[in-house]
C-alpha positions in Angstrom: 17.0 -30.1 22.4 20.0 -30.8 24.5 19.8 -29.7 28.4 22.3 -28.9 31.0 21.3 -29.1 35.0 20.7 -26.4 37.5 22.1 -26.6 40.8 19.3 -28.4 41.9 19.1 -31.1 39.1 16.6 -29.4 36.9 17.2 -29.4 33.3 17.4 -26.0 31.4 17.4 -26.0 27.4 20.7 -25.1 26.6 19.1 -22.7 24.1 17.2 -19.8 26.2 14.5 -17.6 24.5 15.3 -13.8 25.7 12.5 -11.9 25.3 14.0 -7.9 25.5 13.5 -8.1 21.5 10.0 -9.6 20.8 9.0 -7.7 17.7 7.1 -4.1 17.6 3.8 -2.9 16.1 4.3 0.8 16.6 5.1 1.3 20.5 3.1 -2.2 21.2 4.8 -5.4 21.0 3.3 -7.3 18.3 1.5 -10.5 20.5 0.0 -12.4 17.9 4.0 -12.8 16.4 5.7 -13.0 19.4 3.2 -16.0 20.8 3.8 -18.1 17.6 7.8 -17.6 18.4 7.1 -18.5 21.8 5.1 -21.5 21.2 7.4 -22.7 18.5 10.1 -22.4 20.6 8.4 -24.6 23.5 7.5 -27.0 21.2 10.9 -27.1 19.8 12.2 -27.9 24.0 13.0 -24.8 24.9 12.7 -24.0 28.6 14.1 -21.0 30.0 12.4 -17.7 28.8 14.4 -14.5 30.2 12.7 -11.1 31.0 13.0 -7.9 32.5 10.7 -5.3 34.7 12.7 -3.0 32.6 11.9 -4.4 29.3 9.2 -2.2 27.8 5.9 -4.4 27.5 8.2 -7.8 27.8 6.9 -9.5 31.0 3.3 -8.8 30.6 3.4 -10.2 26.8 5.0 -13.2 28.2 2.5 -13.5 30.9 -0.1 -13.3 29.0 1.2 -16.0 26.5 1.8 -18.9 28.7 -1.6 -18.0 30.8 -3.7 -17.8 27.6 -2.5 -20.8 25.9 -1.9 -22.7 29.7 1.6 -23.7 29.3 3.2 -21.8 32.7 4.1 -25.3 34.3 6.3 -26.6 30.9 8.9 -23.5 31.3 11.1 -22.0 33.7 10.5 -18.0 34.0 13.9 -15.9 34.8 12.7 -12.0 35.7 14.9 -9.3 37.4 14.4 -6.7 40.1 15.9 -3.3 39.0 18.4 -3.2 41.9 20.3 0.3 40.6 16.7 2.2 41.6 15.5 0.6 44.6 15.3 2.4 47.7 13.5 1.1 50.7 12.0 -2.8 51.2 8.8 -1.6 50.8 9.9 -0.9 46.4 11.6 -4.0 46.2 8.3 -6.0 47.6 6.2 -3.5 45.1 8.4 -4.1 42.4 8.2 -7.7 43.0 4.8 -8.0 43.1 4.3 -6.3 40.3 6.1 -8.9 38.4 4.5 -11.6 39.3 1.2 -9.4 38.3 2.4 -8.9 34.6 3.7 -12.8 34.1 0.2 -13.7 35.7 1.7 -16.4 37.8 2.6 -16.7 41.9 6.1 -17.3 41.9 9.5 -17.3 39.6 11.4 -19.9 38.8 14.8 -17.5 38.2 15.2 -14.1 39.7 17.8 -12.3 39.4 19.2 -9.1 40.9 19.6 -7.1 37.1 22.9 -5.7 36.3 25.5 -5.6 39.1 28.6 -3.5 38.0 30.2 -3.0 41.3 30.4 -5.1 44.9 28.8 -1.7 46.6 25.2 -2.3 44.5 25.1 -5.4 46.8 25.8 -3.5 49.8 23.3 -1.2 49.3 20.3 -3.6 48.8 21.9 -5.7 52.4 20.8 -2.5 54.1 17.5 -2.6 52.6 17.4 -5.8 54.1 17.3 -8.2 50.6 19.1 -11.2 52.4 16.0 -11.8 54.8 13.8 -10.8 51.7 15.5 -13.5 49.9 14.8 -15.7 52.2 11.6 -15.3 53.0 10.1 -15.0 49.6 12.5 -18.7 49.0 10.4 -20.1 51.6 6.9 -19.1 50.7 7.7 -20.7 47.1 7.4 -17.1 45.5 11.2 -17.5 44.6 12.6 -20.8 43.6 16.3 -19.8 42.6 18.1 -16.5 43.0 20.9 -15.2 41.4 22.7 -11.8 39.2 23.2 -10.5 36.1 26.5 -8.6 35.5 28.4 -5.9 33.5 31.9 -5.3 35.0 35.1 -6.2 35.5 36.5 -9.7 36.1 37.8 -8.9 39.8 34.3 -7.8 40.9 32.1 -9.8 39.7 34.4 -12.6 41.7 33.7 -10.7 44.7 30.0 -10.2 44.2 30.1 -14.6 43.3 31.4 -14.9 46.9 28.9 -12.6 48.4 26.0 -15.0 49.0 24.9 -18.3 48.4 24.0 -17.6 44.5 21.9 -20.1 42.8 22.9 -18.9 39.4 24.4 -16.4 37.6 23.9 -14.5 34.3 26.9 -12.9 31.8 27.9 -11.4 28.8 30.3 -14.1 26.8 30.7 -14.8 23.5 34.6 -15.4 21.4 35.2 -11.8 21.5 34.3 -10.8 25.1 36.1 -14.0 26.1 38.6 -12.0 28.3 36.7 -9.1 29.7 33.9 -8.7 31.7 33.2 -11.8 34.1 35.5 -13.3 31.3 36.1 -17.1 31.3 37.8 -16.7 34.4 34.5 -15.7 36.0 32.8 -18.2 33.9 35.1 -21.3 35.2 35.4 -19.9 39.2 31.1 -20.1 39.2 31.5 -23.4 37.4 33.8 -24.5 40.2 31.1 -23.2 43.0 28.2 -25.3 41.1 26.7 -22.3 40.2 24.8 -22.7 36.9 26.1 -19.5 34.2 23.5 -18.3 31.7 24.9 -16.2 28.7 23.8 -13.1 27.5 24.6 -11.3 24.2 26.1 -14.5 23.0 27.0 -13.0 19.3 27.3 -9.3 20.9 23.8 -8.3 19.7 24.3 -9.8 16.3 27.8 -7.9 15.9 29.5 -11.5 15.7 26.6 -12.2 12.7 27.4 -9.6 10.5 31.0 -10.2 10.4 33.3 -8.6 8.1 33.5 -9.4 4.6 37.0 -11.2 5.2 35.6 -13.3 8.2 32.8 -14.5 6.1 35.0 -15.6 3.2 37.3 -17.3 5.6 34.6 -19.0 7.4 33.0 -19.9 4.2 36.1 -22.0 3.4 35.8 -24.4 6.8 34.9 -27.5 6.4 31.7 -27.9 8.6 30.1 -25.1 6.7 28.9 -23.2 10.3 27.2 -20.1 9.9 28.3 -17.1 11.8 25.7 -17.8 14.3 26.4 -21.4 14.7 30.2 -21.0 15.0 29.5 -18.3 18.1 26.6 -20.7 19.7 28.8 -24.0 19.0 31.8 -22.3 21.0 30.0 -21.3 23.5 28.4 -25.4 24.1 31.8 -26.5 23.9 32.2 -25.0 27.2 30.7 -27.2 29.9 30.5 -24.8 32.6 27.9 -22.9 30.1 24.3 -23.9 31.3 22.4 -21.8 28.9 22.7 -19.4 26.0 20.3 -16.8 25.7 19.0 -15.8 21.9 17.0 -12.6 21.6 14.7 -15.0 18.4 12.2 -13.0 16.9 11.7 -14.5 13.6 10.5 -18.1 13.1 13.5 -19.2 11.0 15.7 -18.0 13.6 13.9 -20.1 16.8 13.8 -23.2 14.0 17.4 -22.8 13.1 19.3 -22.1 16.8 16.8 -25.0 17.7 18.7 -27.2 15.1 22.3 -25.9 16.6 20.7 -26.5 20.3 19.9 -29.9 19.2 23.6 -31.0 18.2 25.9 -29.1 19.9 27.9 -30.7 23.1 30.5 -30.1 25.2 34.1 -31.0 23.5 33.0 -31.1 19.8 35.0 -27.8 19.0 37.6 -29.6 17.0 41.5 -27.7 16.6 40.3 -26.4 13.7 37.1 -25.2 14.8 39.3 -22.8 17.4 41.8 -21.9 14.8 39.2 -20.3 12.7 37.6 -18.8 15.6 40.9 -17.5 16.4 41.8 -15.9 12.8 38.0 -14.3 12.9 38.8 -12.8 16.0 42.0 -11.6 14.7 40.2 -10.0 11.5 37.9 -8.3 13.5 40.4 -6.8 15.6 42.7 -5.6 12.5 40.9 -2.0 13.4 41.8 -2.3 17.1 43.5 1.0 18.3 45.4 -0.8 20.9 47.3 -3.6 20.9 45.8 -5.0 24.4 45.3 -8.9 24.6 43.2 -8.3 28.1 46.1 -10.3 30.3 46.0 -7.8 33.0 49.3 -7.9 34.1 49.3 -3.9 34.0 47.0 -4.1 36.9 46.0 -3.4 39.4 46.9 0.4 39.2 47.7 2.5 42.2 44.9 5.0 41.5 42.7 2.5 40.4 42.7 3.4 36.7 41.1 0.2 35.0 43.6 0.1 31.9 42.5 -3.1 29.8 39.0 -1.9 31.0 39.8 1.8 28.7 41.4 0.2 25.9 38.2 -2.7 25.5 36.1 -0.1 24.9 38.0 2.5 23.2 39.1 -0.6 20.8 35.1 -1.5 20.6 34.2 2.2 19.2 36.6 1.2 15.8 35.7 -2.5 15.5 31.8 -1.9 15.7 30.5 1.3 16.0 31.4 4.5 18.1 27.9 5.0 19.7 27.0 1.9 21.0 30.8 1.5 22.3 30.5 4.4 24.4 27.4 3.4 25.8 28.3 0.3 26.6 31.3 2.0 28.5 29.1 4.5 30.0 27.0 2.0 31.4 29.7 -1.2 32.4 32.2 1.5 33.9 30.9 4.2 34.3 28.4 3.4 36.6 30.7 1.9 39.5 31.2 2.9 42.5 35.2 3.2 41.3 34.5 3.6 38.3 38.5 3.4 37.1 38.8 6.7 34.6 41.6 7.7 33.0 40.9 11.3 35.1 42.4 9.3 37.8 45.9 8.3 36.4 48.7 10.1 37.8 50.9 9.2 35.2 53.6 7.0 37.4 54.3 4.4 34.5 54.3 1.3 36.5 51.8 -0.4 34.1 54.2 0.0 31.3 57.1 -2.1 33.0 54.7 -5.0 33.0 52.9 -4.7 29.5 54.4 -8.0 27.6 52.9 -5.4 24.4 55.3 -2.9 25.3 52.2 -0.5 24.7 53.1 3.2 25.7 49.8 2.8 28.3 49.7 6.6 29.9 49.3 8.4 26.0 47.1 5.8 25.1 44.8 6.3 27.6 44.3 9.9 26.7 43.7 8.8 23.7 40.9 6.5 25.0 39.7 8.8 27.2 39.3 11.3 24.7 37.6 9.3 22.3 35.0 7.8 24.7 34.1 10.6 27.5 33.9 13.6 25.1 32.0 16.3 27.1 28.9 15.5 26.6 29.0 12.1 27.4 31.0 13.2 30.8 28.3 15.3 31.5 25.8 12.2 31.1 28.0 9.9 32.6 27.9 12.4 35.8 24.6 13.2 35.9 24.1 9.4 36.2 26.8 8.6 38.9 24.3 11.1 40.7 21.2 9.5 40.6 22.1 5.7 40.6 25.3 5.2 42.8 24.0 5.0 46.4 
């Protein structure tokens, strides 16, 4: 196993074991499986196991593994707090404490606040009072690093970075979210802060596995004979401001093999034509885009604060993968900001299209998006939601 530093010279696998998918026995997860992953994995170097409150049986499975078998002190534990449904201190120590009930140990190594999509989520927990909480829970030993996880776009989550003094932070990046989201603009500005970046949904929940039948023939052609999964993993290492890469393993073959990858891979091995074929995959996958948009932004920002790339990512998404998952994702990354940047909001002016270097015809394009991802009852949801989680 290879490792990459934290900000306080500890070494992180750069292989992380993310626990949201440990397998099921009916509604149960299934322990006896799940603590031979886990071992295996530890065994195999792996250091940094990721969790959730919010992951259905997750943290107390983990817990109980590392208690039971007494191996709490060879692995760094990253939890989160549900920010989007705390209100008062008094739930965020409850919630907290809670935690460290179901991982059966006194403090955690990496905790994050889970799933900032807009800069007002972190103004609403400063008036529950989070900094000092922070703080004080850093100084007891209960918290040893503290940090975000994020779904939104690029200009916020570079607010949100120079919001507080972040010990790390957590993304989704892989080859084909390269240029939305934080993006590797937000990857390379918390490099450039020191702040460690962990990597969630590093093949985009196994979409970049199960490629198309053209990307698999072309990639069964290359030379270094990659998988799927080891192309997306190996491009990711290549990057040195990536500190870890988080794999949802839940089969032993699949901790044995990322292990092997985790083993190899460095920084700067992506040769040209390692690039290129990431590059023509890419372009395969996107031969069912609806929109032509490469993502460079220079449409924005819009005067009513329609987020345009931000539309046609997603509307794009429902015809590459599938249309379900695509608007949920939407729902949940847009949708649930403060601004949340809908089409609704366009007033039609036509100043994005004088900037596209596409020369896409943005304002009937977006009603096109718009129509294909807020269909009613999905507006209704979408609303319904605003309601209850945007403070």
């Amino acid at each position: 196993m290879k490792y990459r530093f934290d900000r306080h010279g500890n070494q992180i696998s750069q292989l992380g074991y993310g626990c949201m998918r440990f397998t099921k026995k009916g509604n149960a997860i299934d322990y006896e499986k799940a603590e031979r992953e886990v071992l295996l994995a530890i065994e195999g170097g792996v250091n940094y196991f990721d969790t959730a409150y919010i992951y259905p049986g997750s943290e107390e499975c983990l817990g109980r593994i590392l208690d039971e078998n007494k191996c709490r002190d060879k692995v760094y534990i990253a939890t989160k707090l549900p920010q989007y449904i705390m209100r008062s201190s008094a739930a965020i120590d409850k919630t907290f404490n809670e935690e460290l009930s179901r991982l059966r140990t006194d403090y955690i190594d990496y905790y994050l606040m889970h799933m900032f999509t807009d800069y007002a989520e972190w103004e609403h927990l400063k008036t529950l009072g989070i900094e000092d909480w922070i703080e004080q829970n850093k100084a007891a030993g209960r918290i040893r690093n503290i940090g975000f996880s994020y779904h939104g776009d690029t200009d916020m989550f570079l607010k949100i970075l120079d919001a507080y003094d972040w010990d790390f932070c957590q993304i989704q990046y892989n080859y084909l979210d390269e240029h939305t989201q934080a993006g590797r603009k937000g990857l390379q500005a918390a490099a450039a802060k020191g702040i460690p970046v962990i990597i969630m949904e590093p093949l985009r929940g196994g979409k970049l596995v199960n490629l198309p039948d053209k990307a698999k023939q072309l990639l069964a052609l290359d030379s270094k004979g990659y998988t799927p999964a080891e192309l997306g993993l190996r491009w990711l290492w290549n990057q040195p401001e990536v500190s870890c890469v988080l794999s949802g393993m839940n089969s032993e073959d699949m901790i044995k093999e990322n292990i092997r990858i985790a083993s190899e891979a460095e920084a700067g091995d992506f040769t040209d034509e390692d690039m290129e074929t990431v590059e023509q995959i890419k372009k395969i996958i996107r031969e069912r885009e609806k929109v032509g948009c490469t993502g460079c932004r220079y449409c924005m920002p819009c005067p009513k604060g329609v987020d345009i790339p931000g539309n046609f990512y997603y509307y794009n998404l429902m015809y590459m993968e599938k249309k379900a998952p695509a608007r949920f994702e939407f729902a949940q990354n847009m949708g649930m900001r403060k601004e949340p940047g809908f089409v609704s909001q366009c007033a039609g002016c036509g100043k994005c299209e004088k900037h596209c270097p596409q020369h896409i015809n943005i304002r009937e394009k977006l009603k096109e998006a718009d129509k294909a991802l807020r269909p009613l009852p999905y507006k209704i949801g979408i609303n319904a939601a605003r309601k209850f989680i945007i403070k």
